[in-house]
N, C-alpha and C positions, 0 to 999 in steps of 0.2 A: 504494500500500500504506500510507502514511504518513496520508495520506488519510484514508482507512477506519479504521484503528487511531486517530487523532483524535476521530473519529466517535463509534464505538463506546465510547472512555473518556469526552467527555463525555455521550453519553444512560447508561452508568452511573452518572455522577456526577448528574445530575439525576434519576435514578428513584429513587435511593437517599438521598436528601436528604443531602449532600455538603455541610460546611460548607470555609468557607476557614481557613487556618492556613500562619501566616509565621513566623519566627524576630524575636526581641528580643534583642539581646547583652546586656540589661540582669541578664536573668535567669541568663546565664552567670559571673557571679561570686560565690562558694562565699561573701565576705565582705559578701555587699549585705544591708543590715538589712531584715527583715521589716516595721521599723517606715515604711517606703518607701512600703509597697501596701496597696492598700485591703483586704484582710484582715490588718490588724496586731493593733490591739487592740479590746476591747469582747468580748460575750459570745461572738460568734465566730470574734474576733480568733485568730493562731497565734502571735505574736509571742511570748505568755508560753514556751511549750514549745519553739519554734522561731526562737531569736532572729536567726537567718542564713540565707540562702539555703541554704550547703552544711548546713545542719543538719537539713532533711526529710529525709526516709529515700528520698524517690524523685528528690532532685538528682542532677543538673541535666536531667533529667526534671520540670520546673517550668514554670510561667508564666501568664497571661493567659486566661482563661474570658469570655466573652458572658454566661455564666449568672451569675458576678457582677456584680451591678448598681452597685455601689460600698462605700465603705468599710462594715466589721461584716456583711456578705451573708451573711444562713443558708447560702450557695454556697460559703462559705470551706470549703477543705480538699477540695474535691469531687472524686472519684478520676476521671479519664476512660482511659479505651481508643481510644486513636486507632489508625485503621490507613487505610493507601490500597494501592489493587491498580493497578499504575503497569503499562502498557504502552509508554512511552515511554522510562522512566529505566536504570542499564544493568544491572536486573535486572528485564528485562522479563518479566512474567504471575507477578512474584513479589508477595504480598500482605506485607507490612511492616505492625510496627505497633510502636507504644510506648505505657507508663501511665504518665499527666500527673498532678500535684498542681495543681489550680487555687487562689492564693492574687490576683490582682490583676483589677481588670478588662479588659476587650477591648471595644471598639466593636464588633467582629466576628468570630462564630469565636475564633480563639484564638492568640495571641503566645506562644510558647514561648522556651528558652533556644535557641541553635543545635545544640548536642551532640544534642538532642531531634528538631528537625528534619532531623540528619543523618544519624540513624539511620531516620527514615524514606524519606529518601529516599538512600540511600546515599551519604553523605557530600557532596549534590549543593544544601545549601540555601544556599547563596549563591548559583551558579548558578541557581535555581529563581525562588526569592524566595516564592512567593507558591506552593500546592497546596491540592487538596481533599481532605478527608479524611472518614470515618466516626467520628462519634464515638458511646460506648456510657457510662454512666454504671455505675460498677463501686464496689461495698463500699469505705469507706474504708479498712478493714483493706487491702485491696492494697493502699495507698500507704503504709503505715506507718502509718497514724493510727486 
């Protein structure tokens, strides 16, 4: 059974283009300076409006985007909708989701704060380490900006 339920979440995760997203503790502190991450300043720097991590409106709902390429990225501020439909975790055939502020880069996918990653996977991202997720690119006004 264990099996098959493996199975069946990774051919969802690859039909549905499934990117990867892990937790950063970096992002979990309310006092970490914007001026840190490569969306700090320049014309699409956050830094001037948002001198601290806890000061975005969707902390500690923060972190690391792919789609930023590095510091000043027209990607700064980019509102994401993460969500994964988990059959394995202990709310199993439950779809879970959270709205990210993308403010830093990511090699891959996307590094969030862990409060972020724990809400999606039920408090279980240490445990986990590493999930796929859906991601949907949403109005910045959801994130506050």
């Amino acid at each position: 059974m264990k099996f098959t339920t493996t199975i069946v979440a990774l051919a969802l995760a690859a039909s549905t283009g499934a990117v990867q997203l892990r937790f950063d503790n970096t992002y979990d502190n309310g006092g970490g300076s914007m001026n840190t991450v490569a969306c700090s300043t320049g014309a699409n720097g956050l830094a001037q409006r948002f001198p601290t991590f806890g000061s975005l409106p969707t902390f500690p709902n923060i972190g690391a985007s792919s789609d930023i390429g590095g510091f000043n990225s027209p990607a700064c501020g980019n509102c994401k909708y993460l969500s994964c439909y988990n059959l394995t975790f202990t709310f199993q055939g439950v779809t879970r989701s959270v709205t990210v502020t993308a403010i830093d880069h990511a090699g891959n996918g996307f590094n969030v704060a862990q409060p972020a990653m724990d809400t999606l996977t039920n408090g279980n991202a240490v445990a986990l380490g590493t999930i796929d997720v859906q991601s949907q690119q949403v109005a910045r006004s959801v994130c506050g900006l």
